[in-house]
N, C-alpha and C positions, 0 to 999 in steps of 0.2 A: 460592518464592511465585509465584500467578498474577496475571495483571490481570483486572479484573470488566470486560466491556467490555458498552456500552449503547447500543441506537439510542433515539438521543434528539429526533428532528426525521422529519415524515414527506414534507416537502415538499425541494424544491433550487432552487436558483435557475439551475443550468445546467441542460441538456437532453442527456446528451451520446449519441453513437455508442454507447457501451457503456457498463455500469453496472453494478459487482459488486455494489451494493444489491438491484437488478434481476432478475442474472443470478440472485442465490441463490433467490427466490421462484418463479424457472421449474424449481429442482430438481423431483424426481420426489417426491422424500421432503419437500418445502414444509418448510427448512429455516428459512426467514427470519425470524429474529427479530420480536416486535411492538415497536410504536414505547412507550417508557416513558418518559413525560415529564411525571410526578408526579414533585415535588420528597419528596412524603411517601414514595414506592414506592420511589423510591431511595432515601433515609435510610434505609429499614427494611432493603435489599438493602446497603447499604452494613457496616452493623455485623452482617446476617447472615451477611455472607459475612468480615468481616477475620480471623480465623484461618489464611486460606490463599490470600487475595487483601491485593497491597498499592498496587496501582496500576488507575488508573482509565480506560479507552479511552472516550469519549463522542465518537461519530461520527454517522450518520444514516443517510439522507440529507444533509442540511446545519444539522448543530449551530448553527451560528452564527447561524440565523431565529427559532431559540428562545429570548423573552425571559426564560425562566430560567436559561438557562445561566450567567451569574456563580454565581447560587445554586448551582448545580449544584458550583461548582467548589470555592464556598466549603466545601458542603457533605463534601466529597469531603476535604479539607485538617483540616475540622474533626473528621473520621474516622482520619486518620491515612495518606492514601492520596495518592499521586504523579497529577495531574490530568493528562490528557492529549486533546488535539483532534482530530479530523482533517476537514481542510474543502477547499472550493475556494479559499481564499482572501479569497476577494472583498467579505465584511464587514470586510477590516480595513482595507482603502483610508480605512479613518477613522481614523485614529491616537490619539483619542482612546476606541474602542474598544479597540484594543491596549492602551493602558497601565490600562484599567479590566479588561483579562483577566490581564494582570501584576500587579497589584493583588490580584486574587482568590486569586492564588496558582499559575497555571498553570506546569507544568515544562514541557511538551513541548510542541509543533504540528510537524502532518504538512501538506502542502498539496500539492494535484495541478498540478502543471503536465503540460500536455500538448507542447505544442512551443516553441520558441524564438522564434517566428515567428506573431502575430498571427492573419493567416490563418488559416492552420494548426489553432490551439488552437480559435479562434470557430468555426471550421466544424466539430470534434469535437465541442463542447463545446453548437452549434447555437444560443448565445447571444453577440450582440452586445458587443463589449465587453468579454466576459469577462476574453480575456487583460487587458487596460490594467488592471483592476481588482484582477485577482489578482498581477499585477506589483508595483502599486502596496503592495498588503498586504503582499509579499515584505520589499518594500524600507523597509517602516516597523517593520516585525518586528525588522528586523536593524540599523536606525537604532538602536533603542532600547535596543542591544546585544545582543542577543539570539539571534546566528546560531549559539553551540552548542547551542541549545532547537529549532532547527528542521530539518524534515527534508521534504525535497524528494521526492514521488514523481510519478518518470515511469512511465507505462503505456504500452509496447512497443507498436506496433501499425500496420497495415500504411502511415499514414501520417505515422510520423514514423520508425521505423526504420533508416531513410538518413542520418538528421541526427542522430543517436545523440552524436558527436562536437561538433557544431556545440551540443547542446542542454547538453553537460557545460560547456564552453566559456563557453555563456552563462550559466551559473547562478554558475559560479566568478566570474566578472564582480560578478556582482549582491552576491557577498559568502557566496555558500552554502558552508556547511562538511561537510553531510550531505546522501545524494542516495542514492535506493532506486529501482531500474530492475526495475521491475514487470510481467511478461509478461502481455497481454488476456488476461480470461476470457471467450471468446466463441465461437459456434458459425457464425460466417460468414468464407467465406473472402476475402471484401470485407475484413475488419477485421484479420481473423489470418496474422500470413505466417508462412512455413514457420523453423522455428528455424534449417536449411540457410542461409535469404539472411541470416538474424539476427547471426547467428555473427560476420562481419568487421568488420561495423559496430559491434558490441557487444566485439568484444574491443580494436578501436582505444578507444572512448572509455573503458573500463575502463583500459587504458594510462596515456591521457590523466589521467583522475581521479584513480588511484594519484600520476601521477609528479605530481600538482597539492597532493599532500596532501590529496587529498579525504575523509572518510570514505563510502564508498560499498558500497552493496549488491544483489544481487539477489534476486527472489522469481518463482518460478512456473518457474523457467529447469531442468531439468535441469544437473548438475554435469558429464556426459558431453558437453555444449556451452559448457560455460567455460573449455575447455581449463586453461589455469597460473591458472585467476581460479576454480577451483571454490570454493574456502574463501570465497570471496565470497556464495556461496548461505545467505542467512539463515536458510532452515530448519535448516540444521544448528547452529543454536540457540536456535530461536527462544520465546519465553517463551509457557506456555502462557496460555491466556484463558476465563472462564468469561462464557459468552452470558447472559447476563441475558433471562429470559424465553423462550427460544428451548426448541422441542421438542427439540434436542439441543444440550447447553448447553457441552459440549467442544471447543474449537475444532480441539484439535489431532488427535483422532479426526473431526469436521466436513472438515475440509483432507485428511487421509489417507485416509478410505474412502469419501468422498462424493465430496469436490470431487476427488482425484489420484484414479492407477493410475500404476501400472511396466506395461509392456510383456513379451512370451514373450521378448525378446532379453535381460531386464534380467537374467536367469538366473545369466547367464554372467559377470556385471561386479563388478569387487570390493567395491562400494561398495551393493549391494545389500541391504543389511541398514540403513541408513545413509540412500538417497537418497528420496524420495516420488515420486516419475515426474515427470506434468507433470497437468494439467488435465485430465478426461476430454472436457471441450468440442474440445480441441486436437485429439484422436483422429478425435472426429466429423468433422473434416472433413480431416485430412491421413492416417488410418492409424497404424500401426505398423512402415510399412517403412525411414522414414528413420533408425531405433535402431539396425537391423538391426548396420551397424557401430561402433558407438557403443560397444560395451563394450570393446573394444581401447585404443580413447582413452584410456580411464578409467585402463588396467594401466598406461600410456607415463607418464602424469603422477602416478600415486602410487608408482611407483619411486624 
């Protein structure tokens, strides 16, 4: 079975550095979903699609602005379908919101954190505040019981990188039991660092998060940079999704022939039939030469 996923809100309340909302509308091919935020449009996409959809993605820009979204979820429940979020956070700093989205019937929430560190997050995020707020909603989520519904994405990226360890550190703190380290989609090399300085810091906190009993995963990462953590790359399972409204409504042909490529060195790697490259944004700004050796990697750890 797929999940139906739906941009349901056309506004955010953060501003940030980079935005996969964003980034997909500057495709070449204007792949971006439209904003569908009739309760009627979805009920009818809801039972059109449950033969081969069983679960429901409603993200945005920032679902959570949308004063239908209970409906929405209700609605989704009352269809037969697993409800799921993905937000910044930062609406649920009301706790009385939380327990009326539990209420509704919600399974899942994904939430962005950017860094561990205040600073940090407000200056990506370009909003005051944010972090305290989207803290705040972490920490009422998981009051209410609820830390194996929730799943933490961090977005990789040239400012928080370094703290990779520091940021697993903090979320296990907070009580987080799920945590998905999400490589930028971006075309600046202000934002994006080379997966080369990636690599030490990202394979210490994977250490870290494993030995913590974390459940944790990566996205957008090449598995020939995971070294002994490739089985960690969620693409190699990941559930497909149908775009709701979107000129191309496949997600998983979307990600692989639009958003990915492999490289002329990925030829040679055993895992080539298997792996999706990285982001072609990535290319734009560092090449093709750092793979070069990269596929030897691959033969040492699948022996």
């Amino acid at each position: 079975m797929k999940s139906l996923s739906i941009n349901f809100w056309s506004q955010c309340s953060n501003n940030c550095l980079f935005c996969f909302c964003r980034e997909k509308d500057l495709l070449a091919e204007k792949v971006g979903a439209p904003v569908i935020d009739s309760l009627i449009d979805l009920s009818r996409a809801l039972r059109r699609h449950r033969a081969s959809c069983d679960w429901l993605i409603i993200s945005g820009n920032e679902p959570t602005l949308n004063p239908n979204l209970l409906k929405a979820i209700l609605l989704a429940k009352k269809n037969g379908y697993g409800a799921e979020i993905r937000t910044n956070g930062r609406t649920l700093k009301d706790r009385k919101f939380c327990l009326k989205l539990m209420k509704a019937g919600l399974d899942s929430i994904g939430i962005t954190l950017l860094s561990h560190q205040a600073k940090t997050h407000d200056f990506l995020t370009r909003t005051s505040n944010s972090f305290r707020e989207t803290i705040q909603g972490i920490k009422n989520f998981i009051a209410l019981g609820n830390a194996s519904r929730l799943v933490i994405y961090v977005v990789i990226n040239r400012f928080n990188f370094r703290h990779l360890v520091k940021i697993v550190s903090f979320c296990h703190k907070l009580g987080v039991k799920n945590l998905q380290l999400n490589f930028v989609y971006h075309n600046d090399k202000e934002i994006v660092p080379q997966f080369s300085e990636v690599v030490k810091p990202l394979n210490k906190a994977l250490t870290l998060a494993t030995g913590l009993g974390l459940n944790i995963g990566t996205y957008g990462l090449p598995p020939c940079f995971l070294g002994e953590y490739q089985k960690l790359a969620i693409e190699l399972g990941l559930k497909n999704e149908v775009i709701l409204g979107g000129r191309i409504s496949d997600y998983n042909y979307l990600r692989t022939n639009l958003g990915k490529r492999k490289t002329k060195y990925c030829r040679q790697c055993l895992q080539k039939n298997t792996c999706e490259g990285t982001w072609k944004s990535y290319y734009n700004v560092y090449g093709e030469e750092e793979f070069k050796s990269r596929p030897a990697k691959i033969k040492a750890n699948v022996r």
